[in-house]
C-alpha positions as CSV (number, residue, x, y, z in Angstrom):
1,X,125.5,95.6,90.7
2,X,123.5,93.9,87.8
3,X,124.0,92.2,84.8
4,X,122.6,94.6,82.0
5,X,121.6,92.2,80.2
6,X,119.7,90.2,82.2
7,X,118.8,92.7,85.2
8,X,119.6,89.9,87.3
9,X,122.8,91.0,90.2
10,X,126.0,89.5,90.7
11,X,125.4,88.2,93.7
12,X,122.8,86.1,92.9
13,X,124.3,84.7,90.1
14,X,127.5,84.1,92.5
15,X,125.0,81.9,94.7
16,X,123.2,80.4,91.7
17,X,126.0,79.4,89.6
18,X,129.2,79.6,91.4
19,X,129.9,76.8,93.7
20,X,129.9,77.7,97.5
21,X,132.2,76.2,100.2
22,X,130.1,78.1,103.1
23,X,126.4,78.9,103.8
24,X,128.2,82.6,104.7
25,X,130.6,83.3,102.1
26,X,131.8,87.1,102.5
27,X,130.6,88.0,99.0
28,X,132.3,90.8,98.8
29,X,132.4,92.4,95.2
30,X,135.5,93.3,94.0
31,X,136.1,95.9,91.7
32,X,139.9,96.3,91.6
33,X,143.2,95.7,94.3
34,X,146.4,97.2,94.6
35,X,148.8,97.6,96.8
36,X,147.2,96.7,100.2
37,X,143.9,97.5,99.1
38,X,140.9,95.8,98.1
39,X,138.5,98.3,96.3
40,X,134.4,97.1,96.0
41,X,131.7,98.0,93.7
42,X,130.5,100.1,96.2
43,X,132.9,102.6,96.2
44,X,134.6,101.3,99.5
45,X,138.4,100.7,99.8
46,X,139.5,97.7,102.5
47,X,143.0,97.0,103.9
48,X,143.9,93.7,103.5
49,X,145.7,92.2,106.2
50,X,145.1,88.5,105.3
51,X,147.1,88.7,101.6
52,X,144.3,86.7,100.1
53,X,145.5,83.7,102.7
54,X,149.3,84.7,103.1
55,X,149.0,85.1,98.8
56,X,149.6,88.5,98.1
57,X,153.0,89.0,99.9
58,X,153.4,92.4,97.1
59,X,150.2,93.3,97.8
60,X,147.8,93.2,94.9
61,X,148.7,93.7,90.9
62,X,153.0,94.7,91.5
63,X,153.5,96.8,88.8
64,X,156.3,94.7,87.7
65,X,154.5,90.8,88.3
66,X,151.6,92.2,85.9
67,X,154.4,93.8,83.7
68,X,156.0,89.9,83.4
69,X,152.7,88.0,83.1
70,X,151.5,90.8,80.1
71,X,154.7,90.4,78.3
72,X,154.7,86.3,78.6
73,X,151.2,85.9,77.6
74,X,151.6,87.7,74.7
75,X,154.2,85.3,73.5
76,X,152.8,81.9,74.3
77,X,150.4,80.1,76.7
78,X,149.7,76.6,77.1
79,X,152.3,74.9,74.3
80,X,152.8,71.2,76.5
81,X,152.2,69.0,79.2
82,X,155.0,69.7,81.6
83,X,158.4,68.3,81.4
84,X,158.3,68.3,77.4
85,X,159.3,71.9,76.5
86,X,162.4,74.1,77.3
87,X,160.1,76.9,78.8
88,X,162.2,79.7,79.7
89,X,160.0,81.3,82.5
90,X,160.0,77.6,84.3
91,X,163.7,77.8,83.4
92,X,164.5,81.3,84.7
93,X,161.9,80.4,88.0
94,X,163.9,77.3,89.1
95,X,167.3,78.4,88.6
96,X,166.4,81.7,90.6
97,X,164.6,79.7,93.3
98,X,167.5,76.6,93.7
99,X,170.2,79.6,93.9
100,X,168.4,80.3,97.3
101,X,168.0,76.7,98.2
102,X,170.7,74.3,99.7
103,X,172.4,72.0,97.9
104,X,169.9,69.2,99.1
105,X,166.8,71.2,97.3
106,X,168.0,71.9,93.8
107,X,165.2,70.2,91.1
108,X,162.0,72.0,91.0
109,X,158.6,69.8,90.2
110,X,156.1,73.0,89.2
111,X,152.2,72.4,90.2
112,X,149.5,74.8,89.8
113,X,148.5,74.7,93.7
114,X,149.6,73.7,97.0
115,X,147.4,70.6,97.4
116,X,149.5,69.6,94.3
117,X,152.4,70.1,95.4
118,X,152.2,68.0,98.7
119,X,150.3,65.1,96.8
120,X,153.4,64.8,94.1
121,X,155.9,65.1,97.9
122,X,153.9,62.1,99.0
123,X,154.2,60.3,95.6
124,X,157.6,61.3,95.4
125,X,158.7,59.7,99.0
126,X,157.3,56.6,98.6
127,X,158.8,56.2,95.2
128,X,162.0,57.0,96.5
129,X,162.1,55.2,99.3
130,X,159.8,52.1,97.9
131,X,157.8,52.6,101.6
132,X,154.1,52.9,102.1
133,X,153.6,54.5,105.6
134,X,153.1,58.1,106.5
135,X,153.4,60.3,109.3
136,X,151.4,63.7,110.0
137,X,150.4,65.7,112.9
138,X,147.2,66.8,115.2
139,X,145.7,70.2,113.5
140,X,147.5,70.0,110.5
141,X,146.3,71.1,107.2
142,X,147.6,70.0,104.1
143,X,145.2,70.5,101.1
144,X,141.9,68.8,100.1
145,X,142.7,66.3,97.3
146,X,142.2,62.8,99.1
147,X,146.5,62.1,99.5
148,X,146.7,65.8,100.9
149,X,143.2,65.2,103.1
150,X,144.5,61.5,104.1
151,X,147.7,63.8,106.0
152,X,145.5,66.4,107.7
153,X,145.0,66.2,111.5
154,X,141.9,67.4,111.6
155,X,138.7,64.7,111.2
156,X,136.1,67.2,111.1
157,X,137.2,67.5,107.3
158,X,138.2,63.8,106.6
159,X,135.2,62.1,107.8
160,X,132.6,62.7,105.4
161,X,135.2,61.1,102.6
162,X,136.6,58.4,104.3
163,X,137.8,56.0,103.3
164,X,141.2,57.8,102.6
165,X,144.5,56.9,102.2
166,X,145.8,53.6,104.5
167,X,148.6,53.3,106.7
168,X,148.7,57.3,108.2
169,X,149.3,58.0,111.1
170,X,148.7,61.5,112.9
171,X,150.3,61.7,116.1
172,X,150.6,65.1,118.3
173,X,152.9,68.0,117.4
174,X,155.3,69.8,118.8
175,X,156.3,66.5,121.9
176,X,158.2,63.5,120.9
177,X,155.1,60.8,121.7
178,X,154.5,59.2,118.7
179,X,157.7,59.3,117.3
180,X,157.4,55.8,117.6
181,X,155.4,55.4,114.5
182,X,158.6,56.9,112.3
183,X,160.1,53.6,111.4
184,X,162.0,51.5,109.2
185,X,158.7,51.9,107.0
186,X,157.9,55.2,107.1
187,X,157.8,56.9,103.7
188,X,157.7,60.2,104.6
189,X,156.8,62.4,107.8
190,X,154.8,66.0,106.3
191,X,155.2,69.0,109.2
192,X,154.3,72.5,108.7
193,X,156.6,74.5,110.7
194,X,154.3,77.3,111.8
195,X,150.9,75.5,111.2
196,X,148.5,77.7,109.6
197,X,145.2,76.9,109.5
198,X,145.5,74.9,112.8
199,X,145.9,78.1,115.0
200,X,149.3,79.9,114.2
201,X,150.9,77.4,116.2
202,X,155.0,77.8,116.0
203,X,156.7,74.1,115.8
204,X,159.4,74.0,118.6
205,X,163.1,74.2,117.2
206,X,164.4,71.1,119.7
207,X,161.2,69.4,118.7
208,X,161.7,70.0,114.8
209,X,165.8,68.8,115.1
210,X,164.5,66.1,117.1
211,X,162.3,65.4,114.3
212,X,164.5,65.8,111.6
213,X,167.5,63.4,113.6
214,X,164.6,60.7,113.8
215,X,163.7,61.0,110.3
216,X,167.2,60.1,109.0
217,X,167.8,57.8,111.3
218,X,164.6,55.6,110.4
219,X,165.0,56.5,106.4
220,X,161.6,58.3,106.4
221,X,161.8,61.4,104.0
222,X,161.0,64.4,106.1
223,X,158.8,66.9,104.2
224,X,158.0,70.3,105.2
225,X,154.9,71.8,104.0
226,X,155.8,75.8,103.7
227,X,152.5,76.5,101.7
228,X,152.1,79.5,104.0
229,X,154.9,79.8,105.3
230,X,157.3,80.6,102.7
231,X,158.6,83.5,100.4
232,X,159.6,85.8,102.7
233,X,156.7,85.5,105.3
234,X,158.2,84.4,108.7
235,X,161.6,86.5,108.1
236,X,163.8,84.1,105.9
237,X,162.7,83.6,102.5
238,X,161.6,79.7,103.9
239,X,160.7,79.2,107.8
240,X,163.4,75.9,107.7
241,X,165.9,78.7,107.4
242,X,164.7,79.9,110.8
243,X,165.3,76.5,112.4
244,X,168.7,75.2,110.8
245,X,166.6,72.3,109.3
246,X,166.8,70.7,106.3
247,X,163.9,69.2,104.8
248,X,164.4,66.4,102.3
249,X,161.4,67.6,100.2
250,X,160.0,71.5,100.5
251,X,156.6,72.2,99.1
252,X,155.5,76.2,98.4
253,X,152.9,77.7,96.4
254,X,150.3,80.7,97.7
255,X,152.9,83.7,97.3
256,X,155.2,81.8,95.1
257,X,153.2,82.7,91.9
258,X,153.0,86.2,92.7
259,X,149.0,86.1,92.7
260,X,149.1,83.6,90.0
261,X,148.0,80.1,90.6
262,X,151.5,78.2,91.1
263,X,153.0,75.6,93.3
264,X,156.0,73.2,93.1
265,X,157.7,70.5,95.4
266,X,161.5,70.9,95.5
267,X,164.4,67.9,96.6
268,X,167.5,66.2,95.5
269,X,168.6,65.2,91.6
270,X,168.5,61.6,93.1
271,X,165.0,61.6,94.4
272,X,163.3,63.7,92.2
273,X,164.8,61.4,88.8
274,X,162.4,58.5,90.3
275,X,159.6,60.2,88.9
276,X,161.4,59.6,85.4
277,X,161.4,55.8,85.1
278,X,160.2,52.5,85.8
279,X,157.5,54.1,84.6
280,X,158.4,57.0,82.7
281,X,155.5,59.6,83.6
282,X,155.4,58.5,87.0
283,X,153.9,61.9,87.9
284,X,152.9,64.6,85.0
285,X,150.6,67.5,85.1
286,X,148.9,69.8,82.1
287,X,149.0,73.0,83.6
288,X,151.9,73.1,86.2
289,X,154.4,75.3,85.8
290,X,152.5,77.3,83.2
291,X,154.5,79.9,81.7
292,X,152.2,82.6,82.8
293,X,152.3,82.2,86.3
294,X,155.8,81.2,86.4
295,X,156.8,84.7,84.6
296,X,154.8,86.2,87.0
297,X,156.2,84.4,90.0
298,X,159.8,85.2,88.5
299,X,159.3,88.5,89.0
300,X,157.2,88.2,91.9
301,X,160.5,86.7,93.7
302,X,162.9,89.1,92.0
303,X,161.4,91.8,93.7
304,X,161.2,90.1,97.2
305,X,164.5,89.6,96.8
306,X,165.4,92.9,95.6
307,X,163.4,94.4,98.5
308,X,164.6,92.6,101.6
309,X,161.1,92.0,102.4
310,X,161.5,88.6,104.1
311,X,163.4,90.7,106.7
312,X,160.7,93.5,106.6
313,X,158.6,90.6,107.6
314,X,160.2,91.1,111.2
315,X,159.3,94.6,111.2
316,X,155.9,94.1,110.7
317,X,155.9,91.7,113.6
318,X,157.5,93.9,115.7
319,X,154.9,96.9,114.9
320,X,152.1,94.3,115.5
321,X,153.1,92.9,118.8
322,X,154.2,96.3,120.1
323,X,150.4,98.0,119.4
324,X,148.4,95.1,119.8
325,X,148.7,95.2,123.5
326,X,145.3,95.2,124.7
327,X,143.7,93.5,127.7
328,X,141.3,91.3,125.6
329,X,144.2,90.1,123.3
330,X,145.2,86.8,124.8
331,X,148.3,86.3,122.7
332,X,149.7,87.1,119.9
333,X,151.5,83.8,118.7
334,X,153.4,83.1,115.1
335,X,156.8,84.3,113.1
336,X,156.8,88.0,111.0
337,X,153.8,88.7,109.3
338,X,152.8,85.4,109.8
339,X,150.4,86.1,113.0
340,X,147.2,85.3,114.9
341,X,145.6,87.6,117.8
342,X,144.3,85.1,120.0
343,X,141.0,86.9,121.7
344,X,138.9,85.1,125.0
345,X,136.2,83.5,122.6
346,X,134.4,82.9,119.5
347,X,131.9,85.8,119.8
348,X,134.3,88.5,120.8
349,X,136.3,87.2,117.6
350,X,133.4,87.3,115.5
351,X,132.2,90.9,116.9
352,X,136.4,92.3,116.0
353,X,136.4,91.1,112.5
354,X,132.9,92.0,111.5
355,X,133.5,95.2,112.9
356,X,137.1,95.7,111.3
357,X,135.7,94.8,108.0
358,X,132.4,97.5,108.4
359,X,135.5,99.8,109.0
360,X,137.5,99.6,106.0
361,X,139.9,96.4,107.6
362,X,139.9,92.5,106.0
363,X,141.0,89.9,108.7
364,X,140.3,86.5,108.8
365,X,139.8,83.4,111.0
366,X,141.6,79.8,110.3
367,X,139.4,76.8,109.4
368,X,140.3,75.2,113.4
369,X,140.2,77.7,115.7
370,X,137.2,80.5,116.3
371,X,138.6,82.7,118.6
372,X,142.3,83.1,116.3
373,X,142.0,86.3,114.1
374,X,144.7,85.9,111.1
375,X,146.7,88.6,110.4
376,X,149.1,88.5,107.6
377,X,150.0,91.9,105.5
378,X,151.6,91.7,102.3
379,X,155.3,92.3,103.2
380,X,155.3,95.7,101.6
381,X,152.6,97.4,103.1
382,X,153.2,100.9,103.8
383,X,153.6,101.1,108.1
384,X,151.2,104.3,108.2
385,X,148.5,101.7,106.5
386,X,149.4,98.9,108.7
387,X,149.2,101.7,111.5
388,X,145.6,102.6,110.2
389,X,144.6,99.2,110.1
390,X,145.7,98.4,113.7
391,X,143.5,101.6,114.9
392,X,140.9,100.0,113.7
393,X,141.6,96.6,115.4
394,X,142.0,98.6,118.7
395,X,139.3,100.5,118.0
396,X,136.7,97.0,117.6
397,X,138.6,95.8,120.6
398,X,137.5,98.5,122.9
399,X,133.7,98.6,121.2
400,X,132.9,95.6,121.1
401,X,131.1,93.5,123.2
């Protein structure tokens, strides 16, 4: 497709002018999405069994989150920095969201993204707590602003910006070595409880009471980081809901705006009024919480509510593991439509996804492991089009060399 005006493509200018992350970005060109489908310039329609990175959880443009983000922009936009203005959709979002929340997590902090959200968790504990040290794990992912990249376990993607924050420590996850380094002046300890881009790997639920016991018996602030994992994704509208364990600060975003760029941190009354004095302002944002994408996330988790669809999550995992038995699938590992088909090696993995997406069938790798293949439907997908999809997967599996 070109640019009339120019005769120049698209995809050239995407290369030229449009800052790239990979030497191989998919460059796909979208034309339009709904539902589970991705529909290109081309004339092709693709299945989408990533959600745009566990995003999508309605699938793409819900009738009713485009319904909510039309009406709200056609009242206002950007009015005020956060915190100044009685916004309703910020309003409406944090009373729906703390109704669902225990008593612990009841004050919403609004970002517009996820590495947002965990850098004003990490401001917040040490405010709280007047402590400096923190506490990650091997293979984590957190974000890629330098607090969020300081927590990551993985140094592949810290080194090249170092130095980062001081006084981190990343020790392994999932065993109790290292829980030594939780002390007395230990601000916080971030976990994810399935991590996500570190493989699909499932947090142990001894390990993660264990975890949460050591946390309040050292003081530390214990922070999960359900980026991916939340609204609705591993069964429970939150994955701590799975494992009877409180966190002391949540953070979300990805599916909680509905496809609309949104994040918040959630804790206490008591923790989160910190951030209100000595100094005032002690952590602000422009766009967070813009009315937009909080209308649109409003509605986004009235329907998932409405729905059942975090316990439609289960279903899908159930149809998953059932038909992805296939001698060259390793494992299947993760919590409802939160998965990864682990396959013998990088190449096989690379064949199965380039093939699925020649087919018609989006899947995707995580950033630390080559031979994972991400799957993660939006939680509504129709089961005859997750049942199409999985042909396909069989299909590459059998073909493919």
């Amino acid at each position: 497709m070109q640019d009339r005006t120019t005769g120049i493509s698209y995809a050239e200018k995407f290369k030229k002018h449009v800052a790239q992350t990979s030497d191989m970005p998919l460059g796909l060109r979208v034309a339009r999405a709904s539902g589970p489908f991705i529909f290109l310039d081309d004339g092709r329609r693709v299945i989408d069994l990533i959600s745009g990175i566990a995003v999508s959880s309605l699938g793409h443009c819900h009738p009713e989150v485009v319904h909510a983000i039309r009406e709200q922009a056609a009242k206002y936009l950007h009015v005020m920095v956060y915190g100044e203005f009685i916004l309703q959709p910020q309003v409406l979002l944090a009373t729906l969201l703390a109704a669902q929340l225990p008593e612990q997590l009841q004050v919403v902090y609004f970002t517009s993204s996820g590495t947002e959200a965990v850098e004003g968790a990490l401001k917040l504990a040490k405010k709280a707590t007047g402590r400096k040290r923190l506490v990650s794990f091997e293979q984590s992912y957190h974000g890629d602003t330098h607090g969020a990249l300081s927590v990551t376990g993985r140094d592949v993607y810290k080194d090249p910006f170092l130095p980062l924050l001081p006084e981190v420590s990343i020790v392994p996850f999932n065993s109790e070595e290292g829980f030594e380094s939780i002390d007395d002046s230990t601000a916080a300890v971030i976990v994810e409880p399935i991590q996500g881009e570190g493989g699909i790997r499932v947090a142990n639920k001894k390990w993660l009471w264990s975890l949460r016991e050591h946390c309040t018996r050292t003081g530390a602030l214990l922070v999960f980081d359900e980026i991916q994992s939340g609204m609705g994704r591993t069964g429970e509208l939150f994955a701590f809901q799975r494992y009877d364990v409180i966190p002391d600060i949540l953070c979300t975003a990805k599916a909680f705006g509905g496809g609309m760029p949104l994040g918040a941190f959630v804790s206490s009354h008591d923790k989160m009024s910190v951030l209100a004095r000595n100094p005032a302002l002690s952590h602000v944002t422009t766009f967070g919480g813009h009315p937009v994408s909080c209308a649109g996330a409003h509605a986004s988790l009235q329907v998932l509510l409405r729905d059942g669809l975090p316990a439609r999550a289960l279903e899908l995992e159930e149809r998953i593991r059932q038909r992805l038995r296939h001698p060259r699938v390793v494992e299947i590992r993760g919590m409802g439509a939160m998965l990864g088909m682990v396959l013998g090696d990088s190449e096989l993995t690379a064949a199965v996804v380039d093939h699925c997406l020649k087919e018609g069938v989006l899947l995707g790798w995580t950033l630390h492991s080559d031979s994972l293949v991400r799957i993660a439907p939006p939680l509504n997908i129709p089961m005859s089009v997750l049942d199409d999809a999985i042909d396909v997967i069989l299909h590459a599996l059998d073909h493919t060399n």
